[in-house]
N, C-alpha and C positions, 0 to 999 in steps of 0.2 A: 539687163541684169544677169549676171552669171550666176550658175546652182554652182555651191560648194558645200560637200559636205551632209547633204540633206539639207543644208541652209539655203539662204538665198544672200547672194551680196550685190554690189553695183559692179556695171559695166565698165569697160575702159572710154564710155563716150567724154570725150570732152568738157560735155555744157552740163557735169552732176559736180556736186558741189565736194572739194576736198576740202576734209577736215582741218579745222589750223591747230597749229601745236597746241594750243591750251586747249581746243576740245579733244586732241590726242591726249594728253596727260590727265584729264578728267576722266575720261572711259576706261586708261589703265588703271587710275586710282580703283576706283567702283569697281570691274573685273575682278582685282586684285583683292579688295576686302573682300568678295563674293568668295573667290577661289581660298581665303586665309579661312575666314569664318565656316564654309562651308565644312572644312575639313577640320575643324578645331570644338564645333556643338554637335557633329554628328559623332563625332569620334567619340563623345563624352557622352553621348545616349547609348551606343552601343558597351561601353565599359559602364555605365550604370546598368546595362541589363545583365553581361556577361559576366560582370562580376557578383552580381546577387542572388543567390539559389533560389529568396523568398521571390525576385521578379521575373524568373524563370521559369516561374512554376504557371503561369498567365499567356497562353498562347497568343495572344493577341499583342505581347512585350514581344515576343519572338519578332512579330511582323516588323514593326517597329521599329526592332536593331535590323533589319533587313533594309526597312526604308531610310535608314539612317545610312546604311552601308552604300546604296544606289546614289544616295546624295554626296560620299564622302568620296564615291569617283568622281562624279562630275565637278569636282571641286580640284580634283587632284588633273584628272583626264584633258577634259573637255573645256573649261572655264580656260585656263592659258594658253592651250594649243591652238584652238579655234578661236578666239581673240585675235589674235597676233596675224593667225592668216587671214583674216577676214580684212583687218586693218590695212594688212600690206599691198591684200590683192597678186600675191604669188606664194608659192609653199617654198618655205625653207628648210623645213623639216625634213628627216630622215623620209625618205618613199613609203614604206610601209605602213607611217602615222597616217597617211594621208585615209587610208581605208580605214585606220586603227580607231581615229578620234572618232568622227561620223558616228563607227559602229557603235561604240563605247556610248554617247550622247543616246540613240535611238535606243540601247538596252537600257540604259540607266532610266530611262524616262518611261520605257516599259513595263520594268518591274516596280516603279514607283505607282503607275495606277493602277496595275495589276495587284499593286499589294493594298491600294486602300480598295479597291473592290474589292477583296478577299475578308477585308476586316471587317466593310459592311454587311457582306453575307451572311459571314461567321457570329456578328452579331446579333443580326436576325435571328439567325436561331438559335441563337443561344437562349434568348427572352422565348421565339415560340414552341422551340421545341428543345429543353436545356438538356444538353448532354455535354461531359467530361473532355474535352480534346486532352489526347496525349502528347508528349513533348516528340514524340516521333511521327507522330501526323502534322503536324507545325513544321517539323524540317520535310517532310515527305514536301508539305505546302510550298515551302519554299524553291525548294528545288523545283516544281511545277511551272512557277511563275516565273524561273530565272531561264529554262524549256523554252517555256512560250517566247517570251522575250527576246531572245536569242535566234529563234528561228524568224522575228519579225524583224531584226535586226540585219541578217546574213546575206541581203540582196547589197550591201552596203560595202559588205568585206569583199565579194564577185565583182561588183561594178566599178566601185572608185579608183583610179589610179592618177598618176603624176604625168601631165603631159606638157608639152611647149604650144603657144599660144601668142600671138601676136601681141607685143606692147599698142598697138596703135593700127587703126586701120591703114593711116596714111604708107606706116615702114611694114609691111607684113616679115618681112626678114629678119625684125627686131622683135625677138620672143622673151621668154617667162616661162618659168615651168608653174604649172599650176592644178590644182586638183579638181578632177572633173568625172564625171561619167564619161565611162567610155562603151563603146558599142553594147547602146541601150537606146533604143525607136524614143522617141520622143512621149505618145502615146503610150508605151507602157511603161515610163517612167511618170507621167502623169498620174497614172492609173495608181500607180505605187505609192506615191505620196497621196494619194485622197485615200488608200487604206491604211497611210498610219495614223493620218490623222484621226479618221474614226475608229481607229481600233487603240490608240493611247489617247483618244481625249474624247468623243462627244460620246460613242456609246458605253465606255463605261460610267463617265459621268451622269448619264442618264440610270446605270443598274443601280449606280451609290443611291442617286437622289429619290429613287422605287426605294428603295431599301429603308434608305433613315426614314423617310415619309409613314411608311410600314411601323419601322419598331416606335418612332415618335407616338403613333397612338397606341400602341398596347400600354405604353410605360406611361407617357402622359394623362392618358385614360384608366390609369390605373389607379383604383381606391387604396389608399392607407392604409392597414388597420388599424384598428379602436380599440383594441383592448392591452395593456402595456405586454401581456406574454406575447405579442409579434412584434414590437417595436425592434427586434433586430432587422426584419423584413421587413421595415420601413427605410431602416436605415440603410441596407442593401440596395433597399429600390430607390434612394436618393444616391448611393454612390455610380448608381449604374445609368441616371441622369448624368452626372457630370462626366463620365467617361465621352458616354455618347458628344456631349458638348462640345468635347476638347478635338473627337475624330472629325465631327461637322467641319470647325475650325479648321482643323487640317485640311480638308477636303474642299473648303470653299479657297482658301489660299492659296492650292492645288489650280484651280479651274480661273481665279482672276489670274496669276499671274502668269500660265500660258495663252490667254486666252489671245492676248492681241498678236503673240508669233504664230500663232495655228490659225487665228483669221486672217493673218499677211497670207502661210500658205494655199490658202485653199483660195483668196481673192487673185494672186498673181497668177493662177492656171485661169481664175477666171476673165477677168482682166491684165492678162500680158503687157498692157501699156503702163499701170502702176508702177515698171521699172524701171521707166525712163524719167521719172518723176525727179525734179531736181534736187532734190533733199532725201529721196529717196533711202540713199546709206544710213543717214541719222536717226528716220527712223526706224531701219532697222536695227540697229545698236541697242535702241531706245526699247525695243521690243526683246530682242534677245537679252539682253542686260537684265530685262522685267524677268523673264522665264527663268533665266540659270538663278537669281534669289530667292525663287522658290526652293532652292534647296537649305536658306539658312532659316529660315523660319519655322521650321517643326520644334527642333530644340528650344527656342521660347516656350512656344505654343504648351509643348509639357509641363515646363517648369514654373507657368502660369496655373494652367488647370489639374495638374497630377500631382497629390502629395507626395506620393513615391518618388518620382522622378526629380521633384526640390530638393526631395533628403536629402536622396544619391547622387545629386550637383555639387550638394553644396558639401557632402561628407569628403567627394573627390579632390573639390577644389582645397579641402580644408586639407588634405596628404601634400597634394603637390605645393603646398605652401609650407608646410614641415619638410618636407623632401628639397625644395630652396634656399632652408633656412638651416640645414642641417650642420654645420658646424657651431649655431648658438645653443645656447642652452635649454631643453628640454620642458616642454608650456603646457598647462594641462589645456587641450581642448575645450571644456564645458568652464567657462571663465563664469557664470550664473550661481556655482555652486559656493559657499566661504569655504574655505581652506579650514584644514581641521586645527593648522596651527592658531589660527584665528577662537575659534572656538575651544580650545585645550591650551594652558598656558602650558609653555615648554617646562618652566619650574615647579611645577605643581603638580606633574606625572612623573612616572618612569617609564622605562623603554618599552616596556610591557604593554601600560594601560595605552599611550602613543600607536604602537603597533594595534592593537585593538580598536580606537577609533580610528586606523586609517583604512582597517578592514572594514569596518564598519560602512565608512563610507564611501569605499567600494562594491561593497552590497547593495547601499542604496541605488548608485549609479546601476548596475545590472539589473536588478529590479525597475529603474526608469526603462531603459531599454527594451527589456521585456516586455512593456506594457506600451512601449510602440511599437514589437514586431506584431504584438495582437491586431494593432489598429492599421499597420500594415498590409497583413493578411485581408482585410475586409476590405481598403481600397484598393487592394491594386488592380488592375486593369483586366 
């Protein structure tokens, strides 16, 4: 089995099984919505934060459009580039991708646990020891985790290059240019993949799982009040259940769906023979395919558990659907309310009194609104 990429692919041995066209056109299908979707719901989380000063104000939204941002490269980066090479078993690509992609996959995947560690800490203390984050410790944070990342990343942009590579053992003359490590010992290139893996998947997954276990009992073990002047404080301590809820979710989606490429990694150092396995390519397709969908799934996951983040979906989609429709005729948004020509016969005012219930009923609509920026402010994140 050849490393490409930080990945792993199949070898050139003869007796592994090539894929037939329709399981070629099935894995581009599925790639292809992963790479479509990936970059079309994160994109949509990050413009429902960036565009809301009230979800801005929520350091833990900050993270968020961060982790939405790491998913909406590997959707752009990594999901087509490394597909394609993986499939073809040579690079076609420009030479410089060949370091580019790898890098890009190993950050994107760094700042994505690095960022749900960060939210589980940050929630921790927020319940044990509550203090105010500011919107410039949130980017201070960010830039930290994008630091680290990158520095875990950089052995990727040094090492990989484009080399020629025999098609067949039989013709050694008969090459391929293809992306490999180059002058890097065997042994510390081992050594290097057992630190990413434990440092993007089992120990932080392990500080998460400390963590919510942690705030799980202060919140769940937390009595109600009884008397109706804290019923606000009830209702806080039930929206800061469901927060929690929605991160779990995220954080479990996180760890099933790398789970079976990080366990291929760390078994093929262990067991070397797993690559000669006759199906061996399949499943790794079948493995990587799982990983890279972990990046469509968070935008659900919000717009399941987060009322802010339904709003601001559904407020979004409701623009770019006036913005496609922009040469018909002008619709009022809130279709729920009657029309005031409805309730005001046109013959039976003047322009005046007309003008006055439409003000009217324009007031009430801001007064709606108003009365869900309050309930706004109390869920958001």
């Amino acid at each position: 089995m050849k490393e490409y990429g930080g990945n792993y692919t199949w070898s050139e041995a003869d007796e592994l099984y090539g894929p037939s066209t329709e399981v070629v056109v099935l894995l581009s299908v599925c790639y292809g919505a992963i790479s479509v979707l990936s970059v079309a719901g994160n994109s949509l989380v990050m413009w429902a934060v960036l565009g809301s000063r009230r979800m801005q104000r929520s350091a833990t939204n900050w993270l968020l459009a961060n982790l939405a941002f790491a998913d909406v490269i590997i959707g752009l980066f990594v999901v087509p580039f490394q597909f394609q090479a993986a499939l073809l078993q040579r690079w076609d690509l420009p030479d410089f991708m060949c370091s580019f992609c790898p890098f890009v996959q190993t950050l994107s995947v760094n700042v994505s646990i690095f960022t749900l560690t960060t939210i589980a800490v940050r929630r921790y203390r927020a319940v044990a020891k509550p203090l105010k984050v500011s919107r410039w410790q949130a980017r201070f944070t960010i830039i930290t985790i994008w630091a680290a990342g990158i520095v875990l990343a950089m052995p990727m942009i040094i090492t990989l290059q484009v080399r020629e590579v025999p098609i067949s053992n039989s013709n050694p003359h008969l090459t391929k240019p293809f992306c490999d490590f180059v002058g890097v010992p065997f042994e510390v290139l081992k050594w290097y993949r057992r630190l990413v893996v434990g440092t993007q998947y089992f120990l932080p997954l392990v500080i998460i799982i400390v963590m919510y276990v942690l705030l799980a009992r202060r919140l769940w073990g937390a009595q109600p009040p009884g008397n109706a002047q804290n019923q606000r404080d009830a209702t806080l301590l039930r929206n800061k259940k469901r927060v929690i809820k929605m991160l779990v979710v995220v954080v479990a989606l996180f760890a099933l769906c790398w789970l079976p490429l990080q366990t291929y990694n760390v078994l093929q150092d262990i067991f070397p023979k797993i690559n000669e396995y006759r199906y061996i390519n399949i499943i790794w397709f079948c493995c990587d395919w799982l990983a890279m969908s972990n990046s469509v799934c968070n935008p659900f996951v919000y717009g399941i558990y987060n009322d802010n983040f339904r709003r601001r979906f559904r407020s979004r989609c409701v623009l770019c659907s006036r913005l496609l429709n922009m040469p018909q005729p002008a619709q009022s948004l809130d279709t729920g309310r009657v029309p005031s020509s409805v309730l005001y016969h046109p013959g039976r005012q003047s322009d005046k009194r007309r003008r006055s219930s439409n003000l009217s009923a324009l007031a009430a609509t801001q007064i709606t609104y108003r009365t869900n920026d309050v309930r706004d402010n109390r869920l958001s994140v």
